[in-house]
N, C-alpha and C positions, 0 to 999 in steps of 0.2 A: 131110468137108472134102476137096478135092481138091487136087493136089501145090499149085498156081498160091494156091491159098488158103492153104494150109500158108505157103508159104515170104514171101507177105506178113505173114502172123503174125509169122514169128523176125524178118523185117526189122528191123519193129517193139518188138520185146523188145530186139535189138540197139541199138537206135539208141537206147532207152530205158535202155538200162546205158551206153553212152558220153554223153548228155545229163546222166546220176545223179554220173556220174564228174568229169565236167567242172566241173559245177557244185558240187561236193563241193568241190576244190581238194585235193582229195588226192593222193599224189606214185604213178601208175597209169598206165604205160602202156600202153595198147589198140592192136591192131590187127586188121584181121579182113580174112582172105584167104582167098577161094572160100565156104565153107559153115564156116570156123573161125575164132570170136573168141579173142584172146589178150590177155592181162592178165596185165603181168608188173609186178613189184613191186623195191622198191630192194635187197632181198637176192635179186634176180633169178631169185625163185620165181614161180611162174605157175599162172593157175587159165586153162583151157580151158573154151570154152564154143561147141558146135557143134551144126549143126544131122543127124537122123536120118530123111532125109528115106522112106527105106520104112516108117518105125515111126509117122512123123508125129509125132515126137518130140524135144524138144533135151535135149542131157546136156552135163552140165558136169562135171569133173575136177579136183580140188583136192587141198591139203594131208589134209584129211576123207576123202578120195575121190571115189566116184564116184557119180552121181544122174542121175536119168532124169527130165525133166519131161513131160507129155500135158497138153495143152489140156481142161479139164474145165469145163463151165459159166462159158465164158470167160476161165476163171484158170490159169495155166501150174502146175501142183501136180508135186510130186516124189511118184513110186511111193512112195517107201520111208515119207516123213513125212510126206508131204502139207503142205508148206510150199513157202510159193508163192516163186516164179522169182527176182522181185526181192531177197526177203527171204533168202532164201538168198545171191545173188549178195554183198550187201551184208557179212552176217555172213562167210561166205568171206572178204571181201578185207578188213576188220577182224581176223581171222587172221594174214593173209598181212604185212597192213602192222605189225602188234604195234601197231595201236591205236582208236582209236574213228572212224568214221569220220561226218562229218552230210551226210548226203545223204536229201532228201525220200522 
């Protein structure tokens, strides 16, 4: 994959965690400026979620820590667990909010 591929990819992941968020109705706010997403929460904790654009890679930063995702067989999977982009994102901000959240 090359850079121009790469960065249509996170677009997309992006825009796919603020569509998740939105439509969730959960109390989240987002912002994303340059190559970093921000999500900060009502006890105005924050999970980061940026793009690693020499590794071709996004990593996100949480309460948990820290996670590395690569595009593998079309699926954004974390080095460490191998649990994919969304589902991590989701579980994190279910952390952060102290509650359940329903988002697709």
């Amino acid at each position: 994959m090359n850079d121009t591929e790469f960065h249509q990819l996170v677009d997309e992941q992006l825009q796919n965690i603020e569509q998740a968020i939105d439509d969730s109705g959960a109390d989240i706010d987002y912002e994303v400026s340059g190559n970093v997403m921000t999500l900060e929460f009502e006890d105005r904790s924050q999970i980061i979620i940026n793009r690693q654009e020499p590794m071709h890679e996004i990593w996100l930063a949480s309460k948990s820590g820290g996670f590395h995702f690569k595009l593998i067989d079309g699926v954004w999977s974390c080095s460490k667990t191998q649990v994919e982009l969304m589902t991590m994102v989701k579980a994190e901000c279910e952390k952060h909010a102290g509650e359940a959240i329903d988002w697709v």
